[in-house]
C-alpha angles and dihedrals in degrees: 000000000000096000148008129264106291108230117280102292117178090218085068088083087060092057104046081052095056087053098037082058091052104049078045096054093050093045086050093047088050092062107016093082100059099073090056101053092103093054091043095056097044089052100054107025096255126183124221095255084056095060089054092044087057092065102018090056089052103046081043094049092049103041094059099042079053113094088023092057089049092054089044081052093050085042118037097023128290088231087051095051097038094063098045085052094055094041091047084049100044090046086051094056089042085057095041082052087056119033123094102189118090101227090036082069108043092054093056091050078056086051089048093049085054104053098040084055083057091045107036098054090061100055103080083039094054090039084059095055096047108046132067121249091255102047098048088086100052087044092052094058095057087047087058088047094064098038085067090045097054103044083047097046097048093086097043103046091042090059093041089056092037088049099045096053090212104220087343092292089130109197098357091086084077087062113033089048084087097062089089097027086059092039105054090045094064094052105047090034091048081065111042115020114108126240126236148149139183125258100220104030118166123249119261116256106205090159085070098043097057087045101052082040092052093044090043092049083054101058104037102040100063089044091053100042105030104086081055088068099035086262100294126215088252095056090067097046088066103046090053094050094056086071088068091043091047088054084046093054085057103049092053091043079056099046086042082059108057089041099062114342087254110116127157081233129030095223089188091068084064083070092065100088094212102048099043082058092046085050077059108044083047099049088044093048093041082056101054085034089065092038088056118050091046103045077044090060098038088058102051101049110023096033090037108034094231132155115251079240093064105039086043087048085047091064109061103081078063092052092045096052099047091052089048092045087040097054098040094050097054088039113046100353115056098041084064112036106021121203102359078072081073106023079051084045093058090042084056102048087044088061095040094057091041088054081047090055093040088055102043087055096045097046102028119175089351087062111130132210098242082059097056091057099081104057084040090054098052090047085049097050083046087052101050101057085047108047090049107050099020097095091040082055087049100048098034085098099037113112108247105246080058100062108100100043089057096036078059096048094041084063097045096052090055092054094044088053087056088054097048080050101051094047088049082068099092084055110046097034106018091043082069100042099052090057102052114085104228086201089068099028136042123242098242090065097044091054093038088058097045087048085051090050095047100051086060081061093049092041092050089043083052086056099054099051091053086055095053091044082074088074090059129099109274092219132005120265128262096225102044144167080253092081102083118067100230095053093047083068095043085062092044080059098046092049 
């Protein structure tokens, strides 16, 4: 870091307030859209692609600014960065409140992806100026804290606001709840946020990130739009021409290198056994991760006919399971058994999601929520030995000047694995849909079936996780990355 630890200041409280908000607005925001789908698409007319487009463009969006925000941060000042982000972010969910045009809003969810992946990566930095040696321990468990909160009260808050229907503005509250949030940020961060820099920041590497965006374009769009126009020729052309832009995005990575050490991706850290499997088991988890919560959703409430209260309401038993298993396996489990705590924690979710097939077929429409619990209780206890440790597992063999560079990647390929996920709906649950005749079937039934369907993609993505986490350190090392105090927070940021 730029500088050391300013003395004790009671102002620094404010600010750790005004960056634990942020990282809480962008976990919300991840999640919070999911639930209103439904009324969204009701209000404007939306099509299917569109929905995905709402939360694949963002995680799009924010996995590759990612890496990219951090560096503008080390370069042009964290406190800089950090309040363009939340002003670009807050300016974002004041557009997706107000537009009325599909694509209008998809494109300012993509806005809003961009900017939190400006915002989000200066906040453990900023937390490590401002705060004193011996305090950062006791900070970053209330960081932790929130992060948990945010990522459990997305759902929820999103199907309050949606339920409610604030002044008869339906789903735009979730989005327009961050005007004084974001307002009141910048200004309070504005005061009394510290500045810093590092003193030896990578360059930025803008060549990368057009290439990876190019290849990634390539590959999502025709599988998100494509059942919209019956899976053209065209379509396929361009998924298969992401692969040559993919390799070109590796040999420049490779010459940029060898240029000036500043590459969008350190290639080197591939050769780490460990950590190339963890990039794996995080890009395979984040995609089932992405099928799952919105063909959960569609189901529910389009399937099922319920209110965004109720589904919203129908989830908790899942949150509150992945905070209790997460807390207890990096506690009390994985210091003891090592890697069986997340190899155990895929095997779990699998059976959870198999109980959750083998319900939605016996019961059928009549299915209850209190029925649900069960199979989502068991997926949220999986989840949750497996979202807290797993990055400690990934990075347990990385050299430690290489730390930060694969904590941030470790990060980016979750959320693009969100995205592909994401994307592979109109295969895994469309598909399905497309080819049921609603004249002959309800739609209940139709919906139920291609939930059904999609949760065999998520079971045999959960395999294969568990199979990759072989490749994975048994036990973490004695002698770790953990041991410096700055890369323990790049992994906070990662998990």
């Amino acid at each position: 870091m730029a500088t050391d630890s300013p003395p004790a200041d009671r102002r620094r409280w404010l600010a750790l307030a005004v960056v634990m908000t942020a990282s809480f607005m962008d976990l919300v925001d991840v999640t919070i859209v999911n639930i209103a789908m439904p009324s969204i698409q009701r209000d404007i007319d939306a099509s299917f692609s569109v929905l995905q487009w709402l939360s694949e463009g963002y995680a799009l969006a924010f996995a590759i600014g990612l890496i990219t925000g951090g560096r503008l941060g080390d370069i042009y000042g964290r406190k800089k960065i950090f309040l363009l982000g939340m002003g670009g972010f807050t300016l974002a969910s004041m557009l997706c409140g107000i537009v009325s045009d599909p694509q209008l809003l998809v494109a300012a969810r993509v806005l809003q992806g961009l900017m939190g992946a400006m915002m989000v990566p200066q906040v453990l930095s900023i937390i490590h100026v401002t705060f004193p040696a011996h305090e950062r321990g006791k900070v970053f468990g209330m960081f932790g804290a929130v992060v948990g909160l945010g990522a459990v009260s997305g759902p929820l808050l999103g199907a309050l606001l949606t339920q409610w229907n604030l002044f008869g503005l339906e789903w735009r509250p979730i989005f327009l709840i961050n005007l004084p949030v974001g307002i009141a940020g910048l200004l309070l961060g504005r005061r009394f946020i510290i500045e810093s820099k590092a003193p030896r920041a990578m360059k930025l590497d803008l060549v990368g990130v057009a290439l990876a965006s190019v290849g990634l374009l390539m590959l999502l769009y025709p599988l998100t739009q494509g059942r919209e126009h019956d899976w053209p020729v065209w379509g396929f052309v361009s998924m298969a021409c992401s692969v040559p832009m993919f390799v070109a995005f590796v040999l420049y990575e490779r010459h940029k290198t060898r240029k000036d050490g500043s590459p969008l991706v350190e290639l080197s850290l591939f050769k780490v056994k460990s950590f190339a499997a963890g990039i794996g088991v995080q890009l395979t988890f984040g995609l089932t991760s992405g099928i799952f919560f919105l063909v959960w959703t569609l189901y529910m409430q389009i399937g099922l006919g319920w209110s965004a209260l109720r589904a919203g309401l129908t989830g908790v038993p899942f949150s509150l399971a992945v905070s209790a298993a997460a807390g207890m396996s990096v506690q009390k489990l994985v210091p003891r058994f090592g890697r069986k705590v997340l190899q155990a924690g895929a095997l779990i979710m699998a059976a959870g999601v198999l109980t959750y097939i083998w319900e939605a077929e016996h019961y059928g429409a009549d299915i209850k929520s209190w029925q649900m619990a069960l199979p989502l209780i068991v997926m949220g206890a999986g989840m949750g030995l497996i979202v807290a440790p797993i990055t400690d597992a990934v990075l347990s063999e990385v050299p430690r000047e290489h730390a930060g560079s694969a904590s941030g990647l470790i990060n980016t390929t979750q959320q693009l694995g969100n995205a592909v996920g994401l994307g592979l709906v109109s295969v895994a649950f469309f598909g399905v849909v497309d080819n049921a005749d609603p004249r002959t079937r309800p739609v209940s039934d139709i919906f139920g079936e291609a939930f059904t369907h999609s949760l065999w993609w998520v079971a045999g993505g959960l395999v294969l996780v568990f199979g990759l986490m072989f490749l994975l350190p048994k036990r973490r090392a004695a002698e770790t990355v953990a041991d410096e105090p700055q890369e323990q927070e790049q992994e906070l940021v990662a998990a």
